[in-house]
C-alpha positions as CSV (number, residue, x, y, z in Angstrom):
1,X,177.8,-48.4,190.2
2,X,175.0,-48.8,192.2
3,X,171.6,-50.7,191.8
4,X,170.0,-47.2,190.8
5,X,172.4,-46.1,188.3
6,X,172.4,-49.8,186.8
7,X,168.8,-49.1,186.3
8,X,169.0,-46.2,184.9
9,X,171.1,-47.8,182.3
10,X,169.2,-50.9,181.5
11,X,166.1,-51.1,178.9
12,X,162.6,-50.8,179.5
13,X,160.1,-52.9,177.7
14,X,158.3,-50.3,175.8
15,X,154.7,-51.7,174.0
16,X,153.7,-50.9,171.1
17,X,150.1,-49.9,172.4
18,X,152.1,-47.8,174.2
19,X,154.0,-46.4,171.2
20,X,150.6,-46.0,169.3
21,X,149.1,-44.5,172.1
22,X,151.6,-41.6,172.0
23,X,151.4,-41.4,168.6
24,X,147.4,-41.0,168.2
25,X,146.9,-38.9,171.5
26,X,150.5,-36.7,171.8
27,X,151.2,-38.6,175.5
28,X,151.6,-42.1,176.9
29,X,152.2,-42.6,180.8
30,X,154.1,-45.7,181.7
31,X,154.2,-47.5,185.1
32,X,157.2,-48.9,186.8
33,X,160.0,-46.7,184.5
34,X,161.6,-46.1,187.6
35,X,161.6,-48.0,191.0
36,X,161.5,-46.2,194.8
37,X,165.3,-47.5,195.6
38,X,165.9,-45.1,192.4
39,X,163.6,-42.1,193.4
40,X,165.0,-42.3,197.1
41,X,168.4,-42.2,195.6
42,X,168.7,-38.9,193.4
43,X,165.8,-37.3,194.7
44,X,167.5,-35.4,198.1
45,X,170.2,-34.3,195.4
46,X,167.8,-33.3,192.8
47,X,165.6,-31.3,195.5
48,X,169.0,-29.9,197.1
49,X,170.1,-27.8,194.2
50,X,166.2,-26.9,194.0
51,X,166.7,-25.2,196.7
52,X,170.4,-24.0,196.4
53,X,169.4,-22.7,192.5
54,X,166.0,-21.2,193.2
55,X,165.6,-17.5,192.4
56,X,162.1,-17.2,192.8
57,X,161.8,-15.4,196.5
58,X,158.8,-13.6,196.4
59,X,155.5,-15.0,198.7
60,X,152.9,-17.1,196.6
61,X,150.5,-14.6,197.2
62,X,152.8,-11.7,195.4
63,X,153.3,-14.1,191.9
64,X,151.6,-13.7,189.1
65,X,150.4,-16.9,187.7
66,X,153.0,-18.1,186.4
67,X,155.4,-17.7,189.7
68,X,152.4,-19.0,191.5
69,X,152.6,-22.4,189.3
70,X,156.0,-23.8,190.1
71,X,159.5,-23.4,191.0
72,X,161.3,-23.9,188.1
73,X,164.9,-24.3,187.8
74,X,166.8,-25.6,184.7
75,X,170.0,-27.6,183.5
76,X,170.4,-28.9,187.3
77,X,172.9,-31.3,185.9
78,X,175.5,-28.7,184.9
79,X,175.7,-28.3,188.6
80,X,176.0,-31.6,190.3
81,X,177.2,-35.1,189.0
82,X,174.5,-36.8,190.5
83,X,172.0,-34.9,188.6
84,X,173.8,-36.0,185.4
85,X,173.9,-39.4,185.9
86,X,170.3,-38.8,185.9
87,X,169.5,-37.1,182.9
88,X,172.0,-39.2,181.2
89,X,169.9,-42.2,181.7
90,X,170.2,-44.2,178.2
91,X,167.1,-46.0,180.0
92,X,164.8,-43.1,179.6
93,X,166.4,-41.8,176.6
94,X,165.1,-44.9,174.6
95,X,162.2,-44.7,175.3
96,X,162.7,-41.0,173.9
97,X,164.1,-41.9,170.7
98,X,161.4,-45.1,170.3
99,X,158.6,-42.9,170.9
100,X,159.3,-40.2,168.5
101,X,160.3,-42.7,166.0
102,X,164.2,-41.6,165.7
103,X,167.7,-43.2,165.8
104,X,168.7,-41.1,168.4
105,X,168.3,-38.0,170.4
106,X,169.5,-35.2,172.0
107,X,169.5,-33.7,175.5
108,X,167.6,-30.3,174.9
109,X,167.7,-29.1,178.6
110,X,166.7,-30.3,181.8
111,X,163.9,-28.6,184.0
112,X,163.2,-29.0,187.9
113,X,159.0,-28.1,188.6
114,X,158.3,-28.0,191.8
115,X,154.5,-26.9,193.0
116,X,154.9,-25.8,196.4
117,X,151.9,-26.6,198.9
118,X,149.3,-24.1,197.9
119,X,151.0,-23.6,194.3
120,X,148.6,-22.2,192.1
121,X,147.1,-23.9,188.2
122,X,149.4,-24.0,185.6
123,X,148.0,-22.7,183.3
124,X,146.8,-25.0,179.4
125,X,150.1,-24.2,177.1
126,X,152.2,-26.2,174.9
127,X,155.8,-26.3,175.4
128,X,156.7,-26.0,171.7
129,X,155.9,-21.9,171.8
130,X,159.3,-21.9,173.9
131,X,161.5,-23.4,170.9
132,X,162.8,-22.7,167.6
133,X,163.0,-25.9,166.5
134,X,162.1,-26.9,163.0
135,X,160.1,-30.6,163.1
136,X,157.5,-31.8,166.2
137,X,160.6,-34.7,167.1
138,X,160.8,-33.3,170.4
139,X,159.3,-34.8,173.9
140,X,159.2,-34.2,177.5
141,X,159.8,-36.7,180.5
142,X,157.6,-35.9,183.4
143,X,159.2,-37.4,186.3
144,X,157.4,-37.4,190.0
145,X,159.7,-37.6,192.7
146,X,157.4,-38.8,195.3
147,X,153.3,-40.5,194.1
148,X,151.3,-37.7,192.9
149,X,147.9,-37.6,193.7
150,X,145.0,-35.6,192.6
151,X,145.1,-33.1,195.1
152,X,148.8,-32.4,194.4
153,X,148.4,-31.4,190.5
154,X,149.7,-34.3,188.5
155,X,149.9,-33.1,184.6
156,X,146.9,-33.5,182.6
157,X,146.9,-33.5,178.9
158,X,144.4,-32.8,176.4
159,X,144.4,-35.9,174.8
160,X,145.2,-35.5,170.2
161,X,146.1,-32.0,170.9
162,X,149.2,-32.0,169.4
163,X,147.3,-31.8,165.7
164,X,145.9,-28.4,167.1
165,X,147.0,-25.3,165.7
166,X,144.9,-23.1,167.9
167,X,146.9,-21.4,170.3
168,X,150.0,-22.4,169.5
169,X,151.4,-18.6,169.8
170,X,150.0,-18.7,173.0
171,X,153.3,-18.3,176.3
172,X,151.5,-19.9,179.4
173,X,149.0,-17.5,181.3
174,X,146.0,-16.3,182.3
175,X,145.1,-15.8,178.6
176,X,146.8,-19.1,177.3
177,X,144.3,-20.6,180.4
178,X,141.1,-19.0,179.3
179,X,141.5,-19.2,175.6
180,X,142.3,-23.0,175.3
181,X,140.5,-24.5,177.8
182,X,137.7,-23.1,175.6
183,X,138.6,-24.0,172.2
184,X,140.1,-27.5,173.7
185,X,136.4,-28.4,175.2
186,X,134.9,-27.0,171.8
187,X,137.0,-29.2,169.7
188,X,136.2,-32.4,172.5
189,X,139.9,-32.8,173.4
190,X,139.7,-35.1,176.2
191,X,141.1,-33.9,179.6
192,X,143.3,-36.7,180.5
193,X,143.7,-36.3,184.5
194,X,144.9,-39.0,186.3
195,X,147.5,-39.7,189.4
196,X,150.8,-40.7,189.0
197,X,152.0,-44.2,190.9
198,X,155.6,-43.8,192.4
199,X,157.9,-44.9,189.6
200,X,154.9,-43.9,186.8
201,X,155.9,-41.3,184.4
202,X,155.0,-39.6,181.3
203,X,156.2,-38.5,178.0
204,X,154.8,-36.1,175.9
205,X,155.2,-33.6,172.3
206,X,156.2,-30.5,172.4
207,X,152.7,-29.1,170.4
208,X,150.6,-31.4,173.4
209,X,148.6,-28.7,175.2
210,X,148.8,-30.1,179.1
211,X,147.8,-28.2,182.3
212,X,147.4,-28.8,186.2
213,X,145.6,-28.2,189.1
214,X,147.0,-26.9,192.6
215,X,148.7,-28.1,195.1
216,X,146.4,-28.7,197.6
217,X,148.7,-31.2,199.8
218,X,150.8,-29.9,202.6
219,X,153.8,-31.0,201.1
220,X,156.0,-29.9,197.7
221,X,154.8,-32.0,194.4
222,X,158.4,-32.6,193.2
223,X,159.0,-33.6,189.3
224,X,161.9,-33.5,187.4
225,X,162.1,-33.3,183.6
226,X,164.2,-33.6,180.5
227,X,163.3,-32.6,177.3
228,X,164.8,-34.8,174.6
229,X,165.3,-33.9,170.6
230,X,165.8,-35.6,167.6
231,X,169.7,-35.3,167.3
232,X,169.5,-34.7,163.8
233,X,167.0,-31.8,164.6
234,X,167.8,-28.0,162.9
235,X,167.1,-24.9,164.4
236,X,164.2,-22.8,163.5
237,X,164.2,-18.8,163.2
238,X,163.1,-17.6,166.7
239,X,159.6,-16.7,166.4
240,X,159.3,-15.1,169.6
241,X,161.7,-13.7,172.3
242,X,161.4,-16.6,174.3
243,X,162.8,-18.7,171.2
244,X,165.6,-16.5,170.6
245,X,166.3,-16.6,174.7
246,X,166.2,-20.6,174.4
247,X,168.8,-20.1,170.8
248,X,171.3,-18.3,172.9
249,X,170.6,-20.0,176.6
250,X,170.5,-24.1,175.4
251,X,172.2,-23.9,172.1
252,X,175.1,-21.5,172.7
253,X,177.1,-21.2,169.2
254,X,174.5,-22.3,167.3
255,X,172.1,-20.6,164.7
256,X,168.9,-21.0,163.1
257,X,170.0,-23.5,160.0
258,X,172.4,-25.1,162.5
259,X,171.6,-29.0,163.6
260,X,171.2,-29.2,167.4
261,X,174.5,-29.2,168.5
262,X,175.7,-27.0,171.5
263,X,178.1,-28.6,174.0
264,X,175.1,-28.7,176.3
265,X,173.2,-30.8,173.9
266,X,174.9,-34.3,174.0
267,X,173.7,-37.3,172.4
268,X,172.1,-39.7,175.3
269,X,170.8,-42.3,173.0
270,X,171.8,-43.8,169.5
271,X,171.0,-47.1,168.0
């Protein structure tokens, strides 16, 4: 195994500041999760299938906002064994599972976002509009392959949000945009922007409404995430279209009532 993968093995000494932090504001970002020798390694294979994967064609300037956000392309490790190793990492799985609280947890899916030089917002939204899942034990890893400053739209979050129920039947657009940066600032949600350090990343819930700005760099702002669950998490009803695409697409052969459970939802961390 190389010095990467052994890394991505290992612990991390998570705080409990940092543990309360997530708990009272919905989001923590830690420094120094991940070294370079670690980025350099599986980055050229993450951005590879990227590429290989991508179905969005169309010129920036012919998206809608959405399109014009990111490129997004999902479950990357079903397609390359480097990318599993990845998104396997026990090492970022803890700190998962210590963060929500759980014994262990799940792999929900994996997500590629990349915001292209001249990529537009994305737009305030929370991810948990996208997934019938019954409890808030779920969380994101926001993982920039390459530091992130300002002018390349690092993730912001509005920091306690995740106790707002406003706008939570909101998919990401121009409306989910306009209506919740207004009732965020009204409510004084702060608007936690801040660059990300090589190696720095983030976790956060799935009801923690986050945004970002565009790309204004010449160059791609590369991220890679995984979306972890509680493994003994059950399956909600689909409330929306998008829930019952997520049912079928991430959880094939399970059903609302079902535990989390698919063949493409191992267990990457247990105590």
């Amino acid at each position: 195994m190389t010095l990467a993968g052994t890394e991505l093995e290992t612990g991390y000494s998570l705080g409990r500041d940092a543990i309360a932090h997530f708990a009272e504001h919905g989001f923590v970002k830690l420094k120094n999760v991940l070294t370079a020798a670690t980025i350099a390694e599986y980055e050229p294979e993450i951005t590879g299938k990227v590429i290989e994967l991508n179905t969005q064609h169309l010129p920036l300037e012919e998206r809608d906002t959405y399109g014009k956000a990111f490129l997004q392309v999902m479950n990357l490790w079903q397609d390359s064994e480097r990318v599993l190793e990845f998104v396997s990492s026990p090492r970022l799985a803890r700190i998962a599972a210590q963060l929500l609280g759980v014994r262990s947890v799940r792999l929900y899916h994996d997500q590629a976002l990349y915001k292209e030089s001249g990529g537009g917002v994305t737009p305030w939204h929370a991810d948990q509009y996208y997934w019938p899942l019954t409890t808030d034990r779920c969380v994101t890893v926001w993982i920039p392959l390459q530091e992130t400053p300002m002018e390349m739209g690092p993730l912001a979050f509005a920091a306690g949000s995740h106790t707002f129920e406003h706008g939570r039947d909101l998919p990401i657009s121009d409306e989910s945009e306009r209506v919740l940066q207004e009732a965020l600032a009204e409510q004084a949600f702060p608007d936690v922007a801040t660059p990300y350090e090589l190696g720095e990343v983030s976790y956060h819930l799935g009801w923690t409404f986050h945004h970002a700005t565009e790309n204004r760099t010449d160059i791609p702002r590369r991220v890679m995430t995984i979306i972890y669950v509680d493994a003994e998490m059950e399956i909600a009803p689909p409330a929306n279209a998008f829930q019952q695409s997520d049912l079928e697409t991430w959880m094939p052969g399970n059903a609302p009532g079902d535990r989390v459970s698919s063949p493409l939802n191992p267990v990457l961390y247990s105590t």
